[in-house]
C-alpha positions in Angstrom: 0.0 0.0 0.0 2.9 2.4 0.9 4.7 1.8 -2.7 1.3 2.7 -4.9 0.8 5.7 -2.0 4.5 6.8 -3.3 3.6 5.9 -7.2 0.3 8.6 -6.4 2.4 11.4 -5.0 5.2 11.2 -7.0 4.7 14.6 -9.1 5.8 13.1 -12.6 3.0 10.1 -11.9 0.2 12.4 -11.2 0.8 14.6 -13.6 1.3 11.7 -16.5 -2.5 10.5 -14.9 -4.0 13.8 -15.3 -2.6 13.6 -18.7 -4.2 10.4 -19.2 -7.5 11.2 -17.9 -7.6 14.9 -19.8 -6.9 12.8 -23.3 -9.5 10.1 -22.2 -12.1 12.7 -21.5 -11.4 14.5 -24.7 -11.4 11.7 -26.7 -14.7 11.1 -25.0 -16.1 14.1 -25.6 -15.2 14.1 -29.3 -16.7 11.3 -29.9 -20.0 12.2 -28.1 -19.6 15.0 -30.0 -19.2 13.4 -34.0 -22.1 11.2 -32.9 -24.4 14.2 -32.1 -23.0 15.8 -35.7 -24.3 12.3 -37.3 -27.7 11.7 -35.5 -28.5 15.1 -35.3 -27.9 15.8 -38.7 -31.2 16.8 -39.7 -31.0 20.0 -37.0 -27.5 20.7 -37.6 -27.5 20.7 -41.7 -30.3 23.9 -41.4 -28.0 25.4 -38.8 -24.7 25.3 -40.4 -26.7 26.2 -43.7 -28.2 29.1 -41.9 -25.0 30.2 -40.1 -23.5 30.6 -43.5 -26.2 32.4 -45.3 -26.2 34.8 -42.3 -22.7 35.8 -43.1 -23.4 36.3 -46.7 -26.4 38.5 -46.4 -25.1 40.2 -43.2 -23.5 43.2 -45.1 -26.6 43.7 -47.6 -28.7 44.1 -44.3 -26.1 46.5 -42.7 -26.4 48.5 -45.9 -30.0 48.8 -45.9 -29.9 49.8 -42.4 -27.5 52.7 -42.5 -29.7 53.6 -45.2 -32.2 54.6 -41.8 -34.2 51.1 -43.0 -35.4 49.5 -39.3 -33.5 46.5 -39.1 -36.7 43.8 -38.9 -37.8 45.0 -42.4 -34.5 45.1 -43.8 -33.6 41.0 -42.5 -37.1 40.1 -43.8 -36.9 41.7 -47.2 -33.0 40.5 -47.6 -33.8 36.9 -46.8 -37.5 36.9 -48.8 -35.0 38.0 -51.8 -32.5 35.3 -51.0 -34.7 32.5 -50.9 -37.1 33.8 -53.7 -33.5 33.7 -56.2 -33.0 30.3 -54.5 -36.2 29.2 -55.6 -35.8 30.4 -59.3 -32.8 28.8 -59.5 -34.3 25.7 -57.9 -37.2 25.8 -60.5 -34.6 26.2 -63.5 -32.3 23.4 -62.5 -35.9 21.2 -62.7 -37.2 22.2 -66.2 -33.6 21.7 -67.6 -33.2 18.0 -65.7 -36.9 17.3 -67.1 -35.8 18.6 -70.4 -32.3 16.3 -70.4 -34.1 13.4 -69.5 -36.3 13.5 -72.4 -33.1 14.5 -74.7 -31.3 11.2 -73.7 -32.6 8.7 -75.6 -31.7 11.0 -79.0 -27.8 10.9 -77.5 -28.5 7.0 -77.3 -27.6 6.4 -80.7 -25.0 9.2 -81.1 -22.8 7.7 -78.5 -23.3 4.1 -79.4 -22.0 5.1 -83.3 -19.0 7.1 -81.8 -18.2 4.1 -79.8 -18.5 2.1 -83.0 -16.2 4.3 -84.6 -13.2 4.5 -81.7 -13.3 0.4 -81.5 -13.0 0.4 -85.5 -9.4 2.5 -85.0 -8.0 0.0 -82.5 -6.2 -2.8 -83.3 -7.8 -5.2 -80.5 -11.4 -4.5 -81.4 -12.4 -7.7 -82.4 -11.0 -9.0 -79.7 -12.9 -6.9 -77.4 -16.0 -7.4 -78.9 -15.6 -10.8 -78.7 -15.1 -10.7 -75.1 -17.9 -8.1 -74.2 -20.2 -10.1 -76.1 -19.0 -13.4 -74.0 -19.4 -10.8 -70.5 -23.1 -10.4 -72.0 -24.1 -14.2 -72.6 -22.6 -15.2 -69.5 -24.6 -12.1 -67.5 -28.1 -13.3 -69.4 -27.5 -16.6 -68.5 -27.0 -15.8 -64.9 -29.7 -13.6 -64.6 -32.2 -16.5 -66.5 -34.4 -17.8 -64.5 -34.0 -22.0 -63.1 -36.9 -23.8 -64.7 -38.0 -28.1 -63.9 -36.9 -30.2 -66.4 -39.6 -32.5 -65.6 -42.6 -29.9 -66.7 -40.7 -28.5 -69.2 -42.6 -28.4 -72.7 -46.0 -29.3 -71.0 -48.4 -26.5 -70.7 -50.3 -27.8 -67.0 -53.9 -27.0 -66.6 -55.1 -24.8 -64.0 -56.2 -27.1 -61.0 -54.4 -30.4 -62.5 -52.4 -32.7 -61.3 -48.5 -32.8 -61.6 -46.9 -35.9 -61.8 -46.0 -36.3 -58.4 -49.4 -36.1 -57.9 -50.2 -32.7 -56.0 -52.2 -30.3 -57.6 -50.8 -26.9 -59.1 -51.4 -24.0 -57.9 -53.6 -21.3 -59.2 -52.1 -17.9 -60.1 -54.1 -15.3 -58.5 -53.5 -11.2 -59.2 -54.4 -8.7 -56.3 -55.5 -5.5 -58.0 -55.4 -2.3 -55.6 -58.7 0.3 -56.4 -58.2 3.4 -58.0 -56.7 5.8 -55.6 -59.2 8.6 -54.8 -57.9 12.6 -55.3 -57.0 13.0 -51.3 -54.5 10.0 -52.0 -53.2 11.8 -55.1 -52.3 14.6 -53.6 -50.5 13.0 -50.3 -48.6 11.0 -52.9 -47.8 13.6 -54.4 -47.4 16.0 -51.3 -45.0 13.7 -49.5 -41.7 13.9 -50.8 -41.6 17.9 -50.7 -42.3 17.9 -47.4 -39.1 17.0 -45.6 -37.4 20.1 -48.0 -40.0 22.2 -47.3 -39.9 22.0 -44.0 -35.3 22.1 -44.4 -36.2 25.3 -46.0 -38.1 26.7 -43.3 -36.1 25.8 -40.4 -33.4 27.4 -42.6 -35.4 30.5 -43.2 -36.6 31.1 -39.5 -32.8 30.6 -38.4 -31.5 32.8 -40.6 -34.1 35.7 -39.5 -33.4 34.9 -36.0 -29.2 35.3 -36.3 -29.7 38.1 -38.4 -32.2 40.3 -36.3 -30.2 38.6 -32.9 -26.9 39.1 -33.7 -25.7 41.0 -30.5 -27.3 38.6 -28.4 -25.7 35.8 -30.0 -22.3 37.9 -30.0 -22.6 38.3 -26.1 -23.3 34.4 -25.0 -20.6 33.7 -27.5 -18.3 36.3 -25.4 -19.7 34.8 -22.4 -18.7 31.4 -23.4 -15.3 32.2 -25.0 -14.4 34.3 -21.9 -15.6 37.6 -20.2 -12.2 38.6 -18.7 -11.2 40.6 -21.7 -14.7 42.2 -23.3 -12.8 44.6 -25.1 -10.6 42.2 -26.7 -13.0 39.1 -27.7 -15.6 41.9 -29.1 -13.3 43.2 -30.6 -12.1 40.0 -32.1 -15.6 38.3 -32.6 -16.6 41.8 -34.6 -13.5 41.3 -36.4 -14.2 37.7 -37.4 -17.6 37.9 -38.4 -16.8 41.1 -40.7 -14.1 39.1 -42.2 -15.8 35.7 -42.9 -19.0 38.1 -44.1 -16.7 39.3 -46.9 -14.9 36.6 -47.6 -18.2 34.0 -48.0 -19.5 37.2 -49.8 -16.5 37.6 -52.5 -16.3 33.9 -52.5 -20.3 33.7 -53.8 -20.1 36.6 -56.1 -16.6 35.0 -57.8 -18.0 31.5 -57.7 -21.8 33.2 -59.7 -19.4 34.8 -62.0 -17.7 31.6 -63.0 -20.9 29.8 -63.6 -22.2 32.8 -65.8 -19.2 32.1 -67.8 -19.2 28.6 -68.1 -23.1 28.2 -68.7 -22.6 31.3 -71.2 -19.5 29.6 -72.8 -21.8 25.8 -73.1 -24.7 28.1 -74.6 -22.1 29.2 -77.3 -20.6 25.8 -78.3 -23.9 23.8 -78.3 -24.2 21.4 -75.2 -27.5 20.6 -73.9 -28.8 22.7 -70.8 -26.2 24.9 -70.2 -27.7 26.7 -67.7 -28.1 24.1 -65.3 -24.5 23.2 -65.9 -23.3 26.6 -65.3 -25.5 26.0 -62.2 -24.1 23.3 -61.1 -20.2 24.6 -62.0 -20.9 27.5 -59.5 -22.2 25.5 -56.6 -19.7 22.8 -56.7 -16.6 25.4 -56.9 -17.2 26.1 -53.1 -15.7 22.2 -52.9 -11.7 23.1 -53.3 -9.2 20.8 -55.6 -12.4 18.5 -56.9 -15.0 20.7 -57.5 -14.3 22.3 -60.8 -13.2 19.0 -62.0 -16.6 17.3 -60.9 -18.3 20.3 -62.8 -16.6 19.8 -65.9 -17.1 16.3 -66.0 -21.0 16.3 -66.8 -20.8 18.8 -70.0 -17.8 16.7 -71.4 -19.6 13.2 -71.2 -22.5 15.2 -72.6 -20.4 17.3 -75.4 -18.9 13.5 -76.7 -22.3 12.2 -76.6 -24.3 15.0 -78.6 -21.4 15.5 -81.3 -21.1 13.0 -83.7 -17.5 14.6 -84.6 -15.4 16.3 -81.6 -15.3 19.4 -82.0 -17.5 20.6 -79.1 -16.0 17.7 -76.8 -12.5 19.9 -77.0 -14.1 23.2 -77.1 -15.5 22.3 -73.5 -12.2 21.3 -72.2 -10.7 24.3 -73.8 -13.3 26.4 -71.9 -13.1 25.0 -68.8 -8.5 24.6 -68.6 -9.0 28.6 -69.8 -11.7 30.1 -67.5 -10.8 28.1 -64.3 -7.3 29.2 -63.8 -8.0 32.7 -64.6 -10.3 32.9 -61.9 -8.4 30.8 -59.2 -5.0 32.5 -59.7 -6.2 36.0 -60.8 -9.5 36.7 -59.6 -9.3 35.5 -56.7 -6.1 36.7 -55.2 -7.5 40.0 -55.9 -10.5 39.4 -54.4 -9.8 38.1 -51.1 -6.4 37.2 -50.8 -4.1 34.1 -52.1 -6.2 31.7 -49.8 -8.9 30.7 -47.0 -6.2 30.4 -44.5 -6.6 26.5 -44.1 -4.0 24.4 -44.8 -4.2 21.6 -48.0 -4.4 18.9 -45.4 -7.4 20.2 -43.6 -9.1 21.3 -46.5 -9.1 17.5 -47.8 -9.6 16.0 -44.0 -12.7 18.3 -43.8 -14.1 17.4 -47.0 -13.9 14.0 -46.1 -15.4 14.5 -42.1 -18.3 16.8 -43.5 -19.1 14.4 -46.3 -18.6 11.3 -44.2 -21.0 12.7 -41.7 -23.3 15.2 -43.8 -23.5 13.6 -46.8 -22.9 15.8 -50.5 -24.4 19.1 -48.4 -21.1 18.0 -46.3 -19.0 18.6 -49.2 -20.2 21.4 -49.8 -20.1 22.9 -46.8 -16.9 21.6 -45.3 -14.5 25.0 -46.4 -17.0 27.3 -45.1 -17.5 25.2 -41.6 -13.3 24.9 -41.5 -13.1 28.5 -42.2 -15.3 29.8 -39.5 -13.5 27.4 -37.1 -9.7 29.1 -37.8 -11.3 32.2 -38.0 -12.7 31.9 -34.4 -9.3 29.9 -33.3 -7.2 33.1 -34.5 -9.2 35.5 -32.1 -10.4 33.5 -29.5 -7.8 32.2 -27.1 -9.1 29.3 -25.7 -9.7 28.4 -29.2 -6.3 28.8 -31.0 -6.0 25.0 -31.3 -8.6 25.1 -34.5 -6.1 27.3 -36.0 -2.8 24.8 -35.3 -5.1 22.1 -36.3 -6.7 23.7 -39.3 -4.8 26.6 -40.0 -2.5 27.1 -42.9 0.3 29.0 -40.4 3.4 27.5 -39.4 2.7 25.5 -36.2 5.5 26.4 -34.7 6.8 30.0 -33.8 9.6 31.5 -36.0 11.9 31.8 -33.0 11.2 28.1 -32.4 11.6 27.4 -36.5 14.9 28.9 -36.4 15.9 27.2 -33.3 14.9 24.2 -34.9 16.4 24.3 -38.0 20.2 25.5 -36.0 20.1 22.3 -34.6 19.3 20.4 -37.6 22.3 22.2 -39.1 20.7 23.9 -42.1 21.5 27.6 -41.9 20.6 27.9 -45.5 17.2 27.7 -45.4 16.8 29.4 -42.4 19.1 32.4 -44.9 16.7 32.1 -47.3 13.5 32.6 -45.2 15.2 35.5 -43.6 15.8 37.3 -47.1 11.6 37.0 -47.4 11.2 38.3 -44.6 13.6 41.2 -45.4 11.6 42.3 -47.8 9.2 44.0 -45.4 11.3 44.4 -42.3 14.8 45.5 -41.3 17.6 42.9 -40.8 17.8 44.3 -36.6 14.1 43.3 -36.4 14.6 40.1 -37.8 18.0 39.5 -36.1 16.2 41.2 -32.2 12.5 39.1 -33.2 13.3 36.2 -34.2 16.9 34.8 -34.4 18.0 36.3 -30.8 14.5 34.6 -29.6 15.6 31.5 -31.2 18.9 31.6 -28.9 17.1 32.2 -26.2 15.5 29.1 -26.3 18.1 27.6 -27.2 20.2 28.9 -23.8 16.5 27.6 -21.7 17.1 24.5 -23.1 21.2 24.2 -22.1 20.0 25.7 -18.4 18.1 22.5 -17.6 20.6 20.3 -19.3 18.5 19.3 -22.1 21.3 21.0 -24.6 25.1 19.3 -24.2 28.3 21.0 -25.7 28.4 19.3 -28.7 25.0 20.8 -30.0 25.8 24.5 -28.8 29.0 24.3 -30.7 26.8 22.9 -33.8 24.3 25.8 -32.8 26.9 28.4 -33.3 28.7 26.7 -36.3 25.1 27.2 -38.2 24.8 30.7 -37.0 27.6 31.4 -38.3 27.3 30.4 -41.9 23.7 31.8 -41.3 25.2 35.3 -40.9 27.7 35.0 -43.4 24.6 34.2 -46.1 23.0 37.4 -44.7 26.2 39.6 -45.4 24.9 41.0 -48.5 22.3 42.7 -46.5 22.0 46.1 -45.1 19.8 47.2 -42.3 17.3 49.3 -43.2 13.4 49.2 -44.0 12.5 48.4 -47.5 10.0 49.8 -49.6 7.2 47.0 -49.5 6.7 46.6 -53.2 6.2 43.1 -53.2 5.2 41.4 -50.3 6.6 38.5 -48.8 4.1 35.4 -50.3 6.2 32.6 -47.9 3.3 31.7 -45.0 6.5 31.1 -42.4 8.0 34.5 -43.6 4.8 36.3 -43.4 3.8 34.9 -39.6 7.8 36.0 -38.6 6.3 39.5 -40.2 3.1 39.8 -37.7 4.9 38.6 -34.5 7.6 41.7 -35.4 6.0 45.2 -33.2 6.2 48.4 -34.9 8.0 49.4 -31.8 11.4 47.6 -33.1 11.9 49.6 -36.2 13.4 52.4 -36.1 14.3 54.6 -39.3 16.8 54.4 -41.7 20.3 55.3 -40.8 23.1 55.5 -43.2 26.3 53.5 -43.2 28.8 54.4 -41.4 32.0 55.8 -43.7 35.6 54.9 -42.1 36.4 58.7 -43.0 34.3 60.1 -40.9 35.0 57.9 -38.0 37.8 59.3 -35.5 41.3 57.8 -35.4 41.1 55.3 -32.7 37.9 54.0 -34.7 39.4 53.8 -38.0 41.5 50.4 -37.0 40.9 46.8 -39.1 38.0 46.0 -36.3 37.1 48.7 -34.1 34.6 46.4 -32.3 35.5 43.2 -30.7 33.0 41.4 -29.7 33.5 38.2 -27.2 31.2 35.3 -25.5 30.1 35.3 -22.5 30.8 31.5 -21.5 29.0 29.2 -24.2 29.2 28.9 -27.5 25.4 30.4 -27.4 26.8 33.3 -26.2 29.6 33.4 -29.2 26.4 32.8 -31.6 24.6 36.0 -30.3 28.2 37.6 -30.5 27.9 36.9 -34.4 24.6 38.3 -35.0 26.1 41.5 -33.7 28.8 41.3 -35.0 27.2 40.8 -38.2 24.5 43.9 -37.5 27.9 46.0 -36.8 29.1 45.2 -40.2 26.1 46.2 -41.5 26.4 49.8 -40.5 29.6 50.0 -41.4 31.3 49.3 -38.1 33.5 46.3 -39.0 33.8 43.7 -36.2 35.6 40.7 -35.4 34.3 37.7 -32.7 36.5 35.7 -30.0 34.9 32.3 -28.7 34.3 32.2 -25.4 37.5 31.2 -23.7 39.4 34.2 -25.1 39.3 35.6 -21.7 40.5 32.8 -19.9 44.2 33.6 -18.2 46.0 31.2 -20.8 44.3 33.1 -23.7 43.9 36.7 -22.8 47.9 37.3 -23.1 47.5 35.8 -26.6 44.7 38.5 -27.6 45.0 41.1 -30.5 43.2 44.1 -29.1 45.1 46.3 -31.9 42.4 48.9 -33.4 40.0 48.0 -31.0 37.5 50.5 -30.0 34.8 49.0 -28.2 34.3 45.1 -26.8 30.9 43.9 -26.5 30.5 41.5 -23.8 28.1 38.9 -25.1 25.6 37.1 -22.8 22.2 35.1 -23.2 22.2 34.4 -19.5 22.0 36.9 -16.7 21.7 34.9 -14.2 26.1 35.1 -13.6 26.7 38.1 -12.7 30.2 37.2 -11.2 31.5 35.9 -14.1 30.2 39.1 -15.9 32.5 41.2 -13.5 35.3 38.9 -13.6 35.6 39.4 -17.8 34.8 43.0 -17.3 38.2 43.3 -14.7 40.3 41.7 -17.4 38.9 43.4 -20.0 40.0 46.5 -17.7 43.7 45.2 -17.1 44.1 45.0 -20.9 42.2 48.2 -22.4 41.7 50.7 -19.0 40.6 53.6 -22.1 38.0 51.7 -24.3 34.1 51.4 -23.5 33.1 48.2 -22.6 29.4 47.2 -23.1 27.3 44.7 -21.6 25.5 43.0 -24.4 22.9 40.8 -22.3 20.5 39.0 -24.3 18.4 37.3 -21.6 14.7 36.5 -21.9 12.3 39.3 -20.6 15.2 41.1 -19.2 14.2 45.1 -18.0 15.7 48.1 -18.1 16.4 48.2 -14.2 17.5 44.6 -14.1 19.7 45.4 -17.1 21.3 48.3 -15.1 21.8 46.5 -11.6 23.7 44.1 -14.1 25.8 46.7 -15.5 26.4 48.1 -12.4 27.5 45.1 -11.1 29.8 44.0 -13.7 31.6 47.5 -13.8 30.7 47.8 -17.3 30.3 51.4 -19.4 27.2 50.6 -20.8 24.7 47.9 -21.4 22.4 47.0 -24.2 19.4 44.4 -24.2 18.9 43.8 -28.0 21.3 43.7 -31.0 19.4 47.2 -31.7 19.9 48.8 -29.0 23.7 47.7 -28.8 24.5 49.1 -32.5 22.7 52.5 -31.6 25.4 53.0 -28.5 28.3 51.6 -30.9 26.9 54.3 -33.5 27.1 57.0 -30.6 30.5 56.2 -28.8 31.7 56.5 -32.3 30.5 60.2 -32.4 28.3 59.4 -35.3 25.9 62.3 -36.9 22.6 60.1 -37.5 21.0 61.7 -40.9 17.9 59.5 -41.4 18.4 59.0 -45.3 18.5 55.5 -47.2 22.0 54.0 -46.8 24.2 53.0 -49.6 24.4 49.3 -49.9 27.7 48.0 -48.4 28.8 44.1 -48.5 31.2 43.7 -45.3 32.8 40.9 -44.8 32.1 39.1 -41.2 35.4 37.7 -39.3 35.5 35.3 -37.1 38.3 34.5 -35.2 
C-alpha cells in the first residue's frame, strides 16, 4: 500500500495520470460530439446552412440599415429576396433536368455510333468485342431464371395434377382500387415535405441570427471568456466582418464563373447549359475536386451529342481557360491568395463533413473549416482550430529557427530570412526572431536538455547563417512586393512596430575618428557558451552592416592562458556577449580583465536574456563594472553608432557588402 501511495504522490506520476484522464475525456467528448453531428444531422444541416447564409447576407442588411431602413424589415426583405432567387434557380435546375431526360434517348444512338467508330481504330477491337459479347451471354445466362426439367414443354392446366401427384397452384393477381384525389395529392405532397420543412427551419434561423446578432455575440463572449470584453468583441466583430466578406467575395466569384461557363456551353452547343453553369458554380465552393466534378457532366455530354469532336474539345478548352483565370487572378484580388486553411485540412474536412453530412457535407466543409480558424485566431481558448486547421506554421519562428540551427541547415533558415527582409529591417529580424531562437536555445542548455556538442553545432550554423546574410543592409524596405512565404509572413506579424526604427546611413571609415578607424574597431566576445559566441555573431554581423567592421573571439578568449595571446590592436569598443543573466560574477570577472588590458575603451554589456528590464539590465551593469549595457542587438548598435560620435541623418544608406570575421 505504501509503494502505490508513493507511485500517487510522486509529481511526474500524477501529472502523467491527469494527462491520461484529460486525453480520455477529450477523446470522449469528441466522440459524443461526431455522434451528435451524425444523428442530429437533420438539425445541424439547417444550422450550419443558416449560419452561412447569415454571413453572406449580413452586409446587404447593414447596408439597408445605414440607409435609416429598421432592421426587422430590412432581414425580412434580404432573406424573402435570398430565398425567392433560391427558388428560381431551384425551379430552373428542374425544367432543364426534365428537359435532359427527355433528350437522352436521341444521345442513345449518337454515342453508341461514336463508340463504334473509336473500336473500329483500334487494333484489339475484335478481340474486345468478342469478349464483351461473352461478358453479356454469360450475365443473361445468370440472370435467366432455373426452370424443372420434368414440366418443361407441357403446358399444366389450371387445377391439374403434376406428376408427383399434387395439384398446381392457381395464379391469382391482387388489384389495388383506384386511388381517390386525397391519395393523389399525399402521394404527391410527400416527398416535398421534408425540403419544405429544411427550407423553413433554414429561413426562420436565418431571421433569428440576423435580427439577434448582438445577443448571440454576447453568449458567445460569455462562453469564449468575459475577462477581456474589449478584446474578444473586438475579435468576434472582427471575425464575423471578415468571414461576411470573404463568404460574400467567394459567392459573387463563384456566380461569376458559372455565368461564364453556362454562357460559354450556350455558345458551343451542349445541352442545358444553364443548369451546368449552375451546377459549376455551386460545386466550386468544394476546393481541388469541384471544378473537376463540374466539368465532368458537359464533357460526357459534349462526346455524346457531337457525332465529330469538336464541341467535346471546345468544352475542355473552356473549362482549362476560364478556371485558372479565376483561381490564380481573380481571386487573389479578391480576397487574398487563400482561406487560410491548410491543404491537409481542407481534404480531411471534405472527407469528415461528407462522411457525416453527406454531398451538403461537401459542400459545406471550407465554409465550416473557415469559420473554425477564424474563431481559433481571435479566441484564445480556441487557438487549437487554427494549429489544427490553419494554414500558419505550427511552430513559432523563434522556435523554427531554433529548430532548424540544430538540424544544421543555416541555408534555409538564410533564405526565409531574405523573405522576410523584404518587409522588415535585418535588426528586427536578427532582435525578433533569431535572438529569440537563442534564447531558447540557452533555456534548453539551463536545464541540461542541450550538451556542448550541440551548442558548438548551434553556433557553427549561426555562423554560416550570418555569413549568407552579409549582403544585406539594415534598413526598412520599400514594400513593393510582399513577402508570399506563409512562415516569412507569420515571422512579419509577430515583429512590433516598436522595433523599427528609421533608416540610418552607413557608417563611412572617414568620418570615424582615429582610434575608430582600425581593421576592427569592435571586438565582440562570448560570454561562456558557444550560445553566447552565436549571439556575439549576429552582432557582430548587424555592426558590419552599418559600417562598423567587427571581429568575434569564442568564449575562452578571456581565460588567463588566452587573454595574453589577444589582439586588441584597433579595438575601439568590446561587447561582452551574454544570453544568461543569471552570472553576474562571471560578468565582473571578464569585465576586470577586460579593464587590465584596455583601461581607455568602452566596454558594453550586451545581455540577451529573456524578458530582461531596463532596471534589471542596469543593476547588471552596475555590477559587472561595465560602461554601458544594451538588451537587443538594436539597441547595442545604436550605442556603438554613438560612442563612435556618429551624426545620424535619417536617409536610405548606400548598400555596403562587409565581410564578417570570425576568429
Amino acid at each position: 500500500m505504501s509503494l502505490i501511495t508513493r507511485k500517487v504522490n510522486n509529481g511526474r506520476t500524477t501529472d502523467e495520470l491527469m494527462a491520461l484522464l484529460s486525453a480520455v475525456a477529450c477523446s470522449i467528448l469528441a466522440a459524443l460530439f461526431i455522434a451528435a453531428l451524425y444523428f442530429g444531422r437533420e438539425i445541424f444541416v439547417p444550422i450550419a446552412l443558416a449560419i452561412l447564409l447569415s454571413f453572406v447576407l449580413g452586409p446587404p442588411v447593414g447596408l439597408l440599415q445605414r440607409a435609416r431602413v429598421p432592421r426587422s424589415l430590412a432581414v425580412v426583405g434580404v432573406v424573402f429576396l435570398a430565398f425567392s432567387i433560391i427558388f428560381g434557380l431551384g425551379t430552373l435546375i428542374a425544367n432543364q433536368l426534365s428537359q435532359l431526360a427527355g433528350d437522352l434517348p436521341v444521345y442513345q444512338s449518337t454515342m453508341r455510333e461514336k463508340i463504334k467508330s473509336v473500336r473500329g481504330v483500334t487494333a484489339s477491337s475484335g478481340t474486345l468485342e468478342r469478349a464483351a459479347d461473352m461478358l453479356q451471354e454469360l450475365s443473361r445466362e445468370l440472370d435467366r431464371p432455373k426452370e424443372d426439367k420434368s414440366v418443361r414443354g407441357a403446358v399444366p392446366r389450371l387445377g391439374a395434377q403434376n406428376p408427383a401427384g399434387t395439384t398446381l397452384p392457381i395464379p391469382v393477381e391482387v388489384r389495388q382500387p383506384d386511388p381517390g384525389a386525397l391519395e393523389n395529392l399525399r402521394t404527391l405532397i410527400a416527398p416535398l415535405l421534408n425540403p419544405l420543412a429544411t427550407t423553413g427551419i433554414i429561413i426562420i434561423f436565418v431571421i433569428f441570427i440576423l435580427i439577434q446578432r448582438e445577443d448571440l455575440r454576447n453568449r458567445l463572449i460569455r462562453l469564449a471568456g468575459s475577462h477581456d470584453l474589449q478584446r474578444t468583441t473586438a475579435a468576434l466583430d472582427d471575425a464575423a466582418t471578415r468571414l461576411s466578406r470573404l463568404f460574400l467575395a467567394q459567392l459573387m466569384i463563384n456566380a461569376t464563373f458559372g455565368v461564364i461557363i453556362g454562357a460559354g456551353l450556350t455558345f458551343i452547343g451542349i445541352p442545358s447549359a444553364i443548369l451546368w453553369g449552375i451546377l459549376a458554380a455551386v460545386l466550386r465552393f468544394v476546393p481541388y475536386i469541384g471544378s473537376a466534378i463540374s466539368a465532368a457532366f458537359p464533357l460526357a455530354l459534349a462526346a455524346a451529342v457531337d457525332p465529330g469532336w469538336s464541341m467535346l474539345v471546345w468544352t475542355i478548352v473552356l473549362f482549362l481557360g476560364v478556371g485558372p483565370i479565376i483561381s490564380q487572378v481573380v481571386e487573389p484580388l479578391a480576397y487574398g491568395q487563400s482561406t487560410g486553411l491548410s491543404p491537409v485540412a481542407i481534404v480531411a474536412s471534405a472527407t469528415f463533413w461528407t462522411a457525416l453530412w453527406g454531398p451538403i457535407g461537401l459542400v459545406l466543409a471550407t465554409p465550416l473549416t473557415v469559420c473554425l480558424v477564424v474563431l481559433g485566431r481571435h479566441v484564445e481558448r480556441l487557438e487549437f482550430l487554427d494549429v489544427i486547421f490553419g494554414d500558419r506554421p505550427a511552430l513559432s519562428p523563434p522556435e523554427m529557427f531554433y529548430q532548424r540551427m540544430l538540424a544544421g541547415d543555416p541555408t534555409e533558415a538564410a533564405d526565409k530570412a531574405e523573405e522576410f527582409l523584404k518587409e522588415k529591417s535585418l535588426s528586427s529580424y536578427f532582435d525578433e526572431v533569431a535572438l529569440r531562437g537563442l534564447q531558447l536555445a540557452q533555456a534548453d542548455a539551463k536545464r541540461a536538455a542541450l550538451d556542448q556538442a550541440r551548442m558548438t553545432k548551434i553556433c557553427d550554423a549561426v555562423t554560416e547563417f550570418a555569413s549568407d546574410l552579409s549582403t544585406h543592409y539594415d534598413s526598412i524596405p520599400d514594400v513593393t512586393s510582399p513577402t508570399m512565404d506563409a512562415e516569412a509572413a507569420a515571422a512579419v506579424e509577430t515583429v512590433p512596430d516598436a522595433a523599427i526604427s528609421s533608416n540610418l546611413p552607413v557608417v563611412q571609415k572617414a568620418d570615424l575618428p582615429l582610434d575608430w578607424r582600425g581593421e576592427a574597431p569592435v571586438l565582440c566576445l562570448a560570454g561562456r557558451t558557444p550560445l553566447d559566441q552565436a549571439a556575439a555573431v549576429l552582432f557582430a554581423q548587424l555592426s558590419n552592416a552599418h559600417g562598423l567592421t567587427a571581429r568575434v573571439e569564442p568564449a575562452d578568449a578571456l581565460s588567463t592562458a588566452k587573454i595574453v595571446q589577444l589582439d586588441f590592436t584597433g579595438v575601439a569598443i568590446v561587447c561582452l556577449s551574454y544570453l544568461d543573466a543569471s552570472s553576474p560574477a562571471h560578468m565582473r570577472y571578464s569585465v576586470r580583465r577586460l579593464r587590465r588590458k584596455l583601461p581607455e575603451v568602452t566596454i558594453m554589456l550586451g545581455c540577451w536574456a529573456e524578458n530582461l528590464d531596463k532596471e534589471s539590465l542596469e543593476e547588471l551593469r552596475e555590477a559587472a563594472k561595465a560602461d554601458i549595457a544594451a538588451g537587443t542587438l538594436r539597441e547595442a548598435m545604436m550605442m556603438c553608432r554613438t560612442a563612435a560620435g556618429v551624426q545620424e541623418v535619417f536617409e536610405r544608406p548606400a548598400p555596403v557588402t562587409p565581410a564578417l570575421k570570425i576568429a
